[in-house]
HTML snippet that shows the backbone in 3Dmol.js (N, CA, C, O; Angstrom):
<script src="https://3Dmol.org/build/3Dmol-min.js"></script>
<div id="view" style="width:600px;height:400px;position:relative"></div>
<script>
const pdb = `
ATOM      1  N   UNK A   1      87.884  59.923 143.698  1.00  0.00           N
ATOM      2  CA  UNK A   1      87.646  59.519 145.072  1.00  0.00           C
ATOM      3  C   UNK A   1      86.686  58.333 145.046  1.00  0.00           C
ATOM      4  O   UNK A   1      85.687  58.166 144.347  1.00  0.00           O
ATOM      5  N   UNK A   2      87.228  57.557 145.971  1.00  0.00           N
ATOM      6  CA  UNK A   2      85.782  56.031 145.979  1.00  0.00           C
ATOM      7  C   UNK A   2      85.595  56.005 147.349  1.00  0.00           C
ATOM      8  O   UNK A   2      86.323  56.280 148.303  1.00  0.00           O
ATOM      9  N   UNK A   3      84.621  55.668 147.250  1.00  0.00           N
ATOM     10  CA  UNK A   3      83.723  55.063 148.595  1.00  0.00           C
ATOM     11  C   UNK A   3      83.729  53.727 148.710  1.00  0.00           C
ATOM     12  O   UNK A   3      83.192  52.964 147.907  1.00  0.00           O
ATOM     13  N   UNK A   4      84.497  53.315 149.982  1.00  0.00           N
ATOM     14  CA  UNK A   4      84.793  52.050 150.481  1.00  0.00           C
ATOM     15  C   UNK A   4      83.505  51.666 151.548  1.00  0.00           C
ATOM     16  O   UNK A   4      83.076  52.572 152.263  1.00  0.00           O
ATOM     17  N   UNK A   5      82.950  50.404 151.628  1.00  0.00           N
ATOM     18  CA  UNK A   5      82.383  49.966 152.965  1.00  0.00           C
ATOM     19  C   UNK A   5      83.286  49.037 153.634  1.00  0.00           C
ATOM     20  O   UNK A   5      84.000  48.187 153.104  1.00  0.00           O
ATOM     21  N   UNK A   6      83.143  49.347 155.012  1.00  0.00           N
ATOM     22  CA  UNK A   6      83.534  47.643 155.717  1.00  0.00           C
ATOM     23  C   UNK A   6      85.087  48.202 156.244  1.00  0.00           C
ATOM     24  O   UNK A   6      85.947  47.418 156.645  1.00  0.00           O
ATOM     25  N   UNK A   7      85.251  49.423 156.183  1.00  0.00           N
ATOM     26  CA  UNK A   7      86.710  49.560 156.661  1.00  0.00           C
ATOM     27  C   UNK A   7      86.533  50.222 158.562  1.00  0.00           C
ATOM     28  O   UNK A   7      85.600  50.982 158.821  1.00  0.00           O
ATOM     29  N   UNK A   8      87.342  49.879 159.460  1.00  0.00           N
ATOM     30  CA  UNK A   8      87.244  50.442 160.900  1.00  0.00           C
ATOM     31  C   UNK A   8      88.526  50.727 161.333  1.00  0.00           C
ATOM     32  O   UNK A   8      88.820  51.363 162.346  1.00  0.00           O
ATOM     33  N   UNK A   9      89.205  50.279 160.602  1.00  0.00           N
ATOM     34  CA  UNK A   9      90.676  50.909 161.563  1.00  0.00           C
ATOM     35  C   UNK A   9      91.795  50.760 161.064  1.00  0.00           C
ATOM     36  O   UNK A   9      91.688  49.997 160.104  1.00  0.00           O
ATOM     37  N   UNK A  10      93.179  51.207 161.263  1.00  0.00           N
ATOM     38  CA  UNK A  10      93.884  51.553 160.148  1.00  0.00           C
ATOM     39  C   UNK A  10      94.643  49.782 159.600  1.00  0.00           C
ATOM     40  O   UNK A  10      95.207  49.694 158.510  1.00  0.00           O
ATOM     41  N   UNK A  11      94.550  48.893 160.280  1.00  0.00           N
ATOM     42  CA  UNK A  11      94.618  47.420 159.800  1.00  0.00           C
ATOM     43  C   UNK A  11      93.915  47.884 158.469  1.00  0.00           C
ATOM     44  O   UNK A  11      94.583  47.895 157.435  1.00  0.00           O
ATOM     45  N   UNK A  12      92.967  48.158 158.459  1.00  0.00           N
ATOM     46  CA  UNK A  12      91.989  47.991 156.915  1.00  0.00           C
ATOM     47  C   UNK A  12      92.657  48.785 156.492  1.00  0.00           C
ATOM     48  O   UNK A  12      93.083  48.144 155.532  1.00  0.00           O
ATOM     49  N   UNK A  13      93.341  50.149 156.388  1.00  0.00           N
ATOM     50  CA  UNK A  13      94.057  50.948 155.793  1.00  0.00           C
ATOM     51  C   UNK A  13      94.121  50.340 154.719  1.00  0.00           C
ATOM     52  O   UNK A  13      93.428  50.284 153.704  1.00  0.00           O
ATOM     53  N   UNK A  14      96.129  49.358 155.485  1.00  0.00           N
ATOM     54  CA  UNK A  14      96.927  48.913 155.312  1.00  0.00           C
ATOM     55  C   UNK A  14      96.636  47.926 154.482  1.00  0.00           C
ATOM     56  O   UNK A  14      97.263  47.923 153.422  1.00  0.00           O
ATOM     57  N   UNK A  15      95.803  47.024 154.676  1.00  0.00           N
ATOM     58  CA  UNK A  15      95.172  45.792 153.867  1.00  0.00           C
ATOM     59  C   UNK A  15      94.842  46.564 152.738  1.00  0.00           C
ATOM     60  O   UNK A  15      95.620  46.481 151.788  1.00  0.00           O
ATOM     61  N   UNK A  16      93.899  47.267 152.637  1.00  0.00           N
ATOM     62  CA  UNK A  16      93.135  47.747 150.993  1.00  0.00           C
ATOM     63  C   UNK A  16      94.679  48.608 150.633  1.00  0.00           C
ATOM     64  O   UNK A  16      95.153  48.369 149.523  1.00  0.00           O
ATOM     65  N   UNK A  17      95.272  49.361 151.334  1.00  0.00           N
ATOM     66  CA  UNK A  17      96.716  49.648 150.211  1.00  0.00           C
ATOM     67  C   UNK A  17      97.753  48.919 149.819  1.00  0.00           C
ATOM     68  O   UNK A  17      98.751  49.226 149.168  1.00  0.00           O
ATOM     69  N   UNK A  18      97.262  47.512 150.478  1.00  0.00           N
ATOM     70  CA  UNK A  18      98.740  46.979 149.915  1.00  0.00           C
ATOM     71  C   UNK A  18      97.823  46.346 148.700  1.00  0.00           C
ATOM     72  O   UNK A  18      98.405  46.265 147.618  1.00  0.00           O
ATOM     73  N   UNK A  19      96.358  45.853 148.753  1.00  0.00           N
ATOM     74  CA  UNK A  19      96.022  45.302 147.422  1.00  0.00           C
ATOM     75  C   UNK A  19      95.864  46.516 146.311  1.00  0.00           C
ATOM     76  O   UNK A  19      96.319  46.193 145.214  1.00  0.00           O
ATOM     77  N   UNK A  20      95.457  47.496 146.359  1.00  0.00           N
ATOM     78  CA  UNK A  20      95.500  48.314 145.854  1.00  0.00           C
ATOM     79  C   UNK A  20      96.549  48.699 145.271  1.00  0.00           C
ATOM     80  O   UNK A  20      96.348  49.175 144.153  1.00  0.00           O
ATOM     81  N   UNK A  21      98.068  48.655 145.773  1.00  0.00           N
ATOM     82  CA  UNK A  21      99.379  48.513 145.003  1.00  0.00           C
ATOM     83  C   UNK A  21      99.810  47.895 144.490  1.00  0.00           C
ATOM     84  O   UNK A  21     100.768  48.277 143.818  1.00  0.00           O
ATOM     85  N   UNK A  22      99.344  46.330 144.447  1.00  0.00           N
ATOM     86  CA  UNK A  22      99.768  45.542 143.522  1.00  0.00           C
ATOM     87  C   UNK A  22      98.512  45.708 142.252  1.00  0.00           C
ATOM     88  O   UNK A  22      98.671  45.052 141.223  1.00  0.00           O
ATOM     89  N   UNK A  23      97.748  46.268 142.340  1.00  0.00           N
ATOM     90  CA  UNK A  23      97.042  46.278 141.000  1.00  0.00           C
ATOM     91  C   UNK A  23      97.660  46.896 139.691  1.00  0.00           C
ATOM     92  O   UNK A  23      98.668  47.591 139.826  1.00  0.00           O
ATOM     93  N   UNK A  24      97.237  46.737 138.680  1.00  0.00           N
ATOM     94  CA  UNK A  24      98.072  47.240 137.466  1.00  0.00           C
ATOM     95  C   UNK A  24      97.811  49.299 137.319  1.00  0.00           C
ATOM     96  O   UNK A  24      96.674  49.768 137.372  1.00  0.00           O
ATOM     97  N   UNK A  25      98.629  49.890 137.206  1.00  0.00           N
ATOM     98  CA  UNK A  25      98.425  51.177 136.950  1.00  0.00           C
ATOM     99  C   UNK A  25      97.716  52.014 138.323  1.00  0.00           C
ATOM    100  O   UNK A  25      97.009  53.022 138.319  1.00  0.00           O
ATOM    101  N   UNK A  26      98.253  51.089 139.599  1.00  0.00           N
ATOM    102  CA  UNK A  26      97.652  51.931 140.404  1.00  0.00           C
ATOM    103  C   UNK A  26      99.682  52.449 141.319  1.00  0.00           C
ATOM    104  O   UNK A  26     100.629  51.799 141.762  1.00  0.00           O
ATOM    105  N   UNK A  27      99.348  53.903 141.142  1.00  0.00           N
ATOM    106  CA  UNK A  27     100.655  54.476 142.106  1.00  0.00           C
ATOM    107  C   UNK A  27     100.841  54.768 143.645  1.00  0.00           C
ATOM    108  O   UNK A  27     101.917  54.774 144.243  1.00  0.00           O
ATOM    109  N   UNK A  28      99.233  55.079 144.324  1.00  0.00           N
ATOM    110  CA  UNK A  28      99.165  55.284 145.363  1.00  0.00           C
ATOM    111  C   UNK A  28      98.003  55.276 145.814  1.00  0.00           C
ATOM    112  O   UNK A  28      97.044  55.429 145.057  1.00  0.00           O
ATOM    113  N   UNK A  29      97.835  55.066 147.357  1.00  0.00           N
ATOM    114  CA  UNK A  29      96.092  55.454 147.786  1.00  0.00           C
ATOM    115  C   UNK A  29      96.291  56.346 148.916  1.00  0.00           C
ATOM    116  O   UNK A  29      97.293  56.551 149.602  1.00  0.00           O
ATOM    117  N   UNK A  30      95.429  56.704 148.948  1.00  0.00           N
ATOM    118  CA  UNK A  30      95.446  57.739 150.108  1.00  0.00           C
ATOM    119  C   UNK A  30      93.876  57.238 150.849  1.00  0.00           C
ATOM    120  O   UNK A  30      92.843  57.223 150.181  1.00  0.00           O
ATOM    121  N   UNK A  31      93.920  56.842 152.335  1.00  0.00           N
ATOM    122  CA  UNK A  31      93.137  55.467 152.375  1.00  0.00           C
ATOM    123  C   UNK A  31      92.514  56.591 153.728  1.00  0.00           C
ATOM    124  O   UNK A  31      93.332  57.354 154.240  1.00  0.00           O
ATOM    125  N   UNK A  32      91.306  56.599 154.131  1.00  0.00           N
ATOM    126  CA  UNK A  32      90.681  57.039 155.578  1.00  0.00           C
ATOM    127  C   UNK A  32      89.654  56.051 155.719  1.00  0.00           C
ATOM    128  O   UNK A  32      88.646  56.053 155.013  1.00  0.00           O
ATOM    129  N   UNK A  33      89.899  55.153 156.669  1.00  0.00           N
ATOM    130  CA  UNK A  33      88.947  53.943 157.409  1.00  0.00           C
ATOM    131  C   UNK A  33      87.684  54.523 158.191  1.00  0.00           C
ATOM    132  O   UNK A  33      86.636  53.884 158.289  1.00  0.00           O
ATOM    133  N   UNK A  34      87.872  55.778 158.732  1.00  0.00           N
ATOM    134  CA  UNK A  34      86.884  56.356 159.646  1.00  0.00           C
ATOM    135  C   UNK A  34      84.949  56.944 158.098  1.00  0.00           C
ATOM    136  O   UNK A  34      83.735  56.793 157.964  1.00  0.00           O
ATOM    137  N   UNK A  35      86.301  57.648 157.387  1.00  0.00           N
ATOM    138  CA  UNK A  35      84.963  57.932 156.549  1.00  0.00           C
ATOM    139  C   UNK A  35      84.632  56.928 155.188  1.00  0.00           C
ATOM    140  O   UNK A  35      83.648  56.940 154.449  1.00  0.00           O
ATOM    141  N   UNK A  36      85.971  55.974 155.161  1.00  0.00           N
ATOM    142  CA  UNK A  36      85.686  55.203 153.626  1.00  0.00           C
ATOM    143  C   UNK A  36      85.891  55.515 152.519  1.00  0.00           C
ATOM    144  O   UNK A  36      85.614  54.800 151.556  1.00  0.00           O
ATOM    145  N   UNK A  37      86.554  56.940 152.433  1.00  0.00           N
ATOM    146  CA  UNK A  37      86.826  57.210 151.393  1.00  0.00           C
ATOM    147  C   UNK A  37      88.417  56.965 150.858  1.00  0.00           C
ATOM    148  O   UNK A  37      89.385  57.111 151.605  1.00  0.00           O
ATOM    149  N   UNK A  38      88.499  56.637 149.684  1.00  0.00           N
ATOM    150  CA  UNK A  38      90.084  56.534 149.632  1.00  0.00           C
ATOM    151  C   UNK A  38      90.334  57.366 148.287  1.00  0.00           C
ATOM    152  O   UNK A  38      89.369  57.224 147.536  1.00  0.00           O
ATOM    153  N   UNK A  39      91.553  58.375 147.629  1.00  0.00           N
ATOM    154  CA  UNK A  39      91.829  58.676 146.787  1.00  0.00           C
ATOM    155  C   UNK A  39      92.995  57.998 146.431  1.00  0.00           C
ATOM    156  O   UNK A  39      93.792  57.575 147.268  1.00  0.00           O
ATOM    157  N   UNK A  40      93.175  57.837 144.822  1.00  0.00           N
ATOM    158  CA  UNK A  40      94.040  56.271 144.523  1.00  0.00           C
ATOM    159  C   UNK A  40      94.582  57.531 143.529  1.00  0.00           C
ATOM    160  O   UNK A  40      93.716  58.221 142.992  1.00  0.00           O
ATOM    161  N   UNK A  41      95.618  57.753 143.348  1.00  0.00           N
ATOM    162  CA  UNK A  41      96.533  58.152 142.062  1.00  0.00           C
ATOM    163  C   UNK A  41      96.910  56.576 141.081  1.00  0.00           C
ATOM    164  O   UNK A  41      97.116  55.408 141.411  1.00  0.00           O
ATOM    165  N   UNK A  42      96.865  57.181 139.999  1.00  0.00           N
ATOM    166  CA  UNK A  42      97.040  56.312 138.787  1.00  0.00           C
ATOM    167  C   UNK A  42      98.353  56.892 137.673  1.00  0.00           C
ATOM    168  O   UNK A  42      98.888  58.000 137.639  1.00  0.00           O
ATOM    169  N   UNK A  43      98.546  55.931 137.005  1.00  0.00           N
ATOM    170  CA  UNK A  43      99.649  56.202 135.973  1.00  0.00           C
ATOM    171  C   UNK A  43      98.558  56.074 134.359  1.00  0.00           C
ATOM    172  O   UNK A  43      98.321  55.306 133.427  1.00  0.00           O
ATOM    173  N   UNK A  44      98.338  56.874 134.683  1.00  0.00           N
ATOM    174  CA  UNK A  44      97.362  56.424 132.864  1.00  0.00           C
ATOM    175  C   UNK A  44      95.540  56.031 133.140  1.00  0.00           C
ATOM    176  O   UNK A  44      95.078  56.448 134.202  1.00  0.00           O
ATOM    177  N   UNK A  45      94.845  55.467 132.451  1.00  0.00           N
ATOM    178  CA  UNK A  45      93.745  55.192 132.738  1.00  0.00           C
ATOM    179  C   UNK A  45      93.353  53.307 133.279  1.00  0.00           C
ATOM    180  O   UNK A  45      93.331  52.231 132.681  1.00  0.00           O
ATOM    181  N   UNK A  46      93.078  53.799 134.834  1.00  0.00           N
ATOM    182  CA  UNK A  46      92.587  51.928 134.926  1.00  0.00           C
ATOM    183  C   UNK A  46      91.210  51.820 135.093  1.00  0.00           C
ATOM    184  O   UNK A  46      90.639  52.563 135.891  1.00  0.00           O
ATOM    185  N   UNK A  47      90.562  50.934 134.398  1.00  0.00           N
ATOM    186  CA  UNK A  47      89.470  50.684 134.885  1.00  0.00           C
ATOM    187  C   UNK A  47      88.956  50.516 136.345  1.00  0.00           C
ATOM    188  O   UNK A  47      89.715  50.091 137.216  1.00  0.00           O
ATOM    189  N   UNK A  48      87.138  50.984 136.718  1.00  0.00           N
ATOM    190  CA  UNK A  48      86.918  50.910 137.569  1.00  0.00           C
ATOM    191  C   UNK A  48      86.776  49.783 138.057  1.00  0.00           C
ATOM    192  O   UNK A  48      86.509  49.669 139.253  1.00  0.00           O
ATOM    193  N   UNK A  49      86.949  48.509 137.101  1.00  0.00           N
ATOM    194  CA  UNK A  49      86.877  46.709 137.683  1.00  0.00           C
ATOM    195  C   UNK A  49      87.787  46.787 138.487  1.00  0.00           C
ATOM    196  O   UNK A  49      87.617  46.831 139.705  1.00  0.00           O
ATOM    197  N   UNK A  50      89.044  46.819 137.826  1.00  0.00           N
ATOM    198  CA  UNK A  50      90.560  46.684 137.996  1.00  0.00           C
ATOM    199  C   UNK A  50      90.517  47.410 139.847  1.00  0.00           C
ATOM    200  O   UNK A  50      91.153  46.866 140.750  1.00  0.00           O
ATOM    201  N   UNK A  51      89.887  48.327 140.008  1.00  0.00           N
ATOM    202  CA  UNK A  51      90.121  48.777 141.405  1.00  0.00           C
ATOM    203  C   UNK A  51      89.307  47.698 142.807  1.00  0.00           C
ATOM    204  O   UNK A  51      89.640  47.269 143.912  1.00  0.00           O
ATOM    205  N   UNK A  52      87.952  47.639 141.790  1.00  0.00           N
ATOM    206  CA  UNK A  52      86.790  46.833 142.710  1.00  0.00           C
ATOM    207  C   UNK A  52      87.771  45.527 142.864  1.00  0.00           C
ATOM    208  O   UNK A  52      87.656  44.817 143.863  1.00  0.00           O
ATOM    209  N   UNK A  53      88.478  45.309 142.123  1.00  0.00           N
ATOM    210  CA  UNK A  53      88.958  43.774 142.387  1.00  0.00           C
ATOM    211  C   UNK A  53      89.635  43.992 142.938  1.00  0.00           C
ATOM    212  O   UNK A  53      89.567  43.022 143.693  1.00  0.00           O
ATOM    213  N   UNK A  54      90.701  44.770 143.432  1.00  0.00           N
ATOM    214  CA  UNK A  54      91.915  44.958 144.504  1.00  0.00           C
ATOM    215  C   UNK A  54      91.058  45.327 145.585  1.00  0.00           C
ATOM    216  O   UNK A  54      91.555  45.104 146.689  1.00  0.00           O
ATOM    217  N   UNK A  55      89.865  45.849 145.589  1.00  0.00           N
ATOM    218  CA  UNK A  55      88.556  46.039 147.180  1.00  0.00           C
ATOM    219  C   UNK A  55      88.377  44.824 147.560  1.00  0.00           C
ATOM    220  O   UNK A  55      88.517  44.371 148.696  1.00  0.00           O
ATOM    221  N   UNK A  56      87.978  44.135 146.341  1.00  0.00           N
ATOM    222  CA  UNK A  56      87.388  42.907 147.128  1.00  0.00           C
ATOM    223  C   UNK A  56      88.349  41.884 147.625  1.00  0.00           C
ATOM    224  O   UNK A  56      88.196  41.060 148.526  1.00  0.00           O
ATOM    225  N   UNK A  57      89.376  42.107 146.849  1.00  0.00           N
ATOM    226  CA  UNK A  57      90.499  41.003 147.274  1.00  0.00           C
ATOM    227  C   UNK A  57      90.698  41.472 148.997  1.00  0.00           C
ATOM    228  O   UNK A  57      90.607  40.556 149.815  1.00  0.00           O
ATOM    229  N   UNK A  58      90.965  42.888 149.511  1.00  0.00           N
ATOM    230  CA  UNK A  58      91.150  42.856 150.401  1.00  0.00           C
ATOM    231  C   UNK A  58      89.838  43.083 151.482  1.00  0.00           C
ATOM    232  O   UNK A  58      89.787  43.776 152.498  1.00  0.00           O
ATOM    233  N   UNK A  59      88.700  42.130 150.784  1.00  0.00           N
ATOM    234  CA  UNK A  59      87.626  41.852 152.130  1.00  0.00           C
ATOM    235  C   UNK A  59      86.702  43.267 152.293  1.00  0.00           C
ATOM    236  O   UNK A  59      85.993  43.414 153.288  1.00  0.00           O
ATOM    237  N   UNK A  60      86.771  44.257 151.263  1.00  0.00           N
ATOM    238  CA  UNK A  60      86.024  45.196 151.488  1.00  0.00           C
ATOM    239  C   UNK A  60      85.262  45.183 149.817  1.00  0.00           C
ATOM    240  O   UNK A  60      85.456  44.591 148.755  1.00  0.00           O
ATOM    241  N   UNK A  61      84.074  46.477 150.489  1.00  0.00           N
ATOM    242  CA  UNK A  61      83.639  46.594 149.078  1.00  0.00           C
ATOM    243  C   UNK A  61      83.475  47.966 148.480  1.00  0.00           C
ATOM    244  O   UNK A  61      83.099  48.959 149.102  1.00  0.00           O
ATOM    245  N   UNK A  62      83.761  47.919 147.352  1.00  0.00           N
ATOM    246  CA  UNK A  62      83.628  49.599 146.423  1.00  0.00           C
ATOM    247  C   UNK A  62      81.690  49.685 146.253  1.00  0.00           C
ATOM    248  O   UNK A  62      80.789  48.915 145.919  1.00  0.00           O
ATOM    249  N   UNK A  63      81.819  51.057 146.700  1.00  0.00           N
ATOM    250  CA  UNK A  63      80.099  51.465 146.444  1.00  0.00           C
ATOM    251  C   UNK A  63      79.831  51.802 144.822  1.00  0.00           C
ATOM    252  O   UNK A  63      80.528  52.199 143.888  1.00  0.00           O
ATOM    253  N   UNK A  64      78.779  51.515 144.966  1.00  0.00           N
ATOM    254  CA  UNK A  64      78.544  51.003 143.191  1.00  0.00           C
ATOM    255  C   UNK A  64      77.878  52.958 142.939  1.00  0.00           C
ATOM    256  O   UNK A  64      77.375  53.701 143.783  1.00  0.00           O
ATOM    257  N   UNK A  65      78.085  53.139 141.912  1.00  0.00           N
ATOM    258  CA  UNK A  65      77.577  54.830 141.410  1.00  0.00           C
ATOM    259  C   UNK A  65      79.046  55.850 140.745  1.00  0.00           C
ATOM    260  O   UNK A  65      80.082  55.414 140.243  1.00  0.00           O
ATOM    261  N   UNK A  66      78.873  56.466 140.845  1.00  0.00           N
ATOM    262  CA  UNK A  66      79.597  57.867 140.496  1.00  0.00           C
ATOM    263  C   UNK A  66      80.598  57.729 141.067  1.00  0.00           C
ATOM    264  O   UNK A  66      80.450  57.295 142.209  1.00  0.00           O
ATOM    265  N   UNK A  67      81.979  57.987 140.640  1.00  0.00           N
ATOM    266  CA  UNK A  67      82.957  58.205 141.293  1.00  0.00           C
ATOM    267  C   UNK A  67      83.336  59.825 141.748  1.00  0.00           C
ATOM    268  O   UNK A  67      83.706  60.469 140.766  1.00  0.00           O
ATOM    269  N   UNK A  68      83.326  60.401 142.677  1.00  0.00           N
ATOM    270  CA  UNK A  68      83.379  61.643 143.050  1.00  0.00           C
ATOM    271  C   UNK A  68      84.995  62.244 142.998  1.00  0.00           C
ATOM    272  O   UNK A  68      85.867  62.110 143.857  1.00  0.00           O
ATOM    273  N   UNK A  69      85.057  62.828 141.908  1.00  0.00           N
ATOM    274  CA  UNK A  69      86.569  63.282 141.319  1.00  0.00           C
ATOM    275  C   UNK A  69      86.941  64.649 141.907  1.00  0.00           C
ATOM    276  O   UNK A  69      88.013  65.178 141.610  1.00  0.00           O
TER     277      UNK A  69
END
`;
const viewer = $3Dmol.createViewer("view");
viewer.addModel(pdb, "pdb");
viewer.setStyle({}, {cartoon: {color: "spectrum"}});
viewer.zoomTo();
viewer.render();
</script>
């Protein structure tokens, strides 16, 4: 599970899952704008860069710490 900032409504959903799908080894997100949290299914192991960079591409940001699994 990651903690997103900067998301308000399901536009941001949509934005952080479509970058989030084009990243390498990512299969799905499961995205909530209200609390920020998103759970991402994977095919194998991706780094936690590899995700922050599909956040930031879409104008948001991943909270830096622990990922809550």
């Amino acid at each position: 599970m990651l903690q997103i900032n900067g998301m308000t409504c399901s536009h941001c959903e949509r934005a952080l899952a479509a970058e989030l799908g084009r990243a390498p080894g990512v299969l799905d997100a499961e995205i909530d704008a209200i609390t920020g949290r998103v759970a991402v299914r994977v095919g194998g192991f991706v780094e936690r860069s590899v995700l922050a960079t599909a956040v930031a591409e879409a104008g948001y940001e991943l909270e830096s710490g622990d990922d809550d699994h």
